[in-house]
C-alpha positions in Angstrom: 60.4 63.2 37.6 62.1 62.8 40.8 65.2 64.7 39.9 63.0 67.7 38.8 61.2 67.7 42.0 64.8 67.9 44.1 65.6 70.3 41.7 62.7 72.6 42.5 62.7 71.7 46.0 66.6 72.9 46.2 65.7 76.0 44.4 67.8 75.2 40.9 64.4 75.4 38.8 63.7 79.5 39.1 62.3 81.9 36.4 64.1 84.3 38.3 67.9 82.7 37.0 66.6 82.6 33.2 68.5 84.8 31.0 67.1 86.4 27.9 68.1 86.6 24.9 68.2 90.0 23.4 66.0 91.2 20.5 63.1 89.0 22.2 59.8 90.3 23.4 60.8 90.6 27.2 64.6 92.4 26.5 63.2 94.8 24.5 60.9 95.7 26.6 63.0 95.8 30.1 65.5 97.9 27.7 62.8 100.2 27.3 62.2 100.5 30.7 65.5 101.3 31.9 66.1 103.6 29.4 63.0 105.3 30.6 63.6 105.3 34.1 67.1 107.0 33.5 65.5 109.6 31.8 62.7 110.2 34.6 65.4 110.4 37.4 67.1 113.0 35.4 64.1 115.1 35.6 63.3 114.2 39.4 64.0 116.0 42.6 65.8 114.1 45.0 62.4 113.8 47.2 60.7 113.0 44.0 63.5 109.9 43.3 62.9 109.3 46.9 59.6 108.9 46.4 59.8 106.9 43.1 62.0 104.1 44.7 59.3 103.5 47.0 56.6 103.6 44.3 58.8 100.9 42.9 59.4 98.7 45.8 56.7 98.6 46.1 55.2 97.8 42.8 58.1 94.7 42.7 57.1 93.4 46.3 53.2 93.4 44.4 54.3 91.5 41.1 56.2 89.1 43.6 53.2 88.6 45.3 51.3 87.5 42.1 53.9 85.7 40.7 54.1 83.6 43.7 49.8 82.9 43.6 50.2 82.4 39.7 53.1 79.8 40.7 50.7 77.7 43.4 47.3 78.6 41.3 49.6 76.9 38.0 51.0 73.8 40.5 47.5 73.0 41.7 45.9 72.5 38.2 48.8 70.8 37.1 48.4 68.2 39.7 44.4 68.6 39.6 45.1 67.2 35.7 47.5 64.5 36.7 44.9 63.3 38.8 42.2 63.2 35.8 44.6 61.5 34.1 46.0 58.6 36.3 42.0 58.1 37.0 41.7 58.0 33.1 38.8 60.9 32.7 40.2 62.9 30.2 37.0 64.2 29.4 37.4 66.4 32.8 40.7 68.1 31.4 38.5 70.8 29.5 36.5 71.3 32.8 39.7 72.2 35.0 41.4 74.0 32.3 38.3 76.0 30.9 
């Protein structure tokens, strides 16, 4: 336990770093979407590109906003059910989890 809390403290436990393998779920669809986005900024004006990159910086700087909330929301019931469990009330678990 200790080493993965160094680990994550040090930043060497990030979804960011994982690689995926292709055919899955995920790299099929990020595939998809750079294929589309090549073929949108074919069609685009260069104000229209312009305008696109900040539609998706924007977009990105949102998602890392959520994932970042998701990350805490996900760390605090984690810890909420290690407490129900070192107090021995597992019957609490399905209250926390829902």
């Amino acid at each position: 336990m200790r080493n993965v809390l160094h680990e994550l403290f040090d930043g060497k436990l990030s979804r960011d770093q994982m690689e995926y393998e292709k055919g899955k779920a995920y790299s099929r669809a990020y595939d998809a979407a750079v294929v589309a986005e090549e073929e949108l900024l074919e069609t685009l004006t260069e104000k229209q590109k312009m305008i696109f990159r900040v539609f998706e910086n924007s977009i990105d700087e949102a998602n890392a906003i959520l994932r970042r909330e998701d990350y805490a929301a996900g760390f605090q019931t984690g810890a909420r059910i290690m407490m129900v469990v070192l107090e021995d009330k597992p019957s609490e678990i399905q209250q926390i989890t829902g």
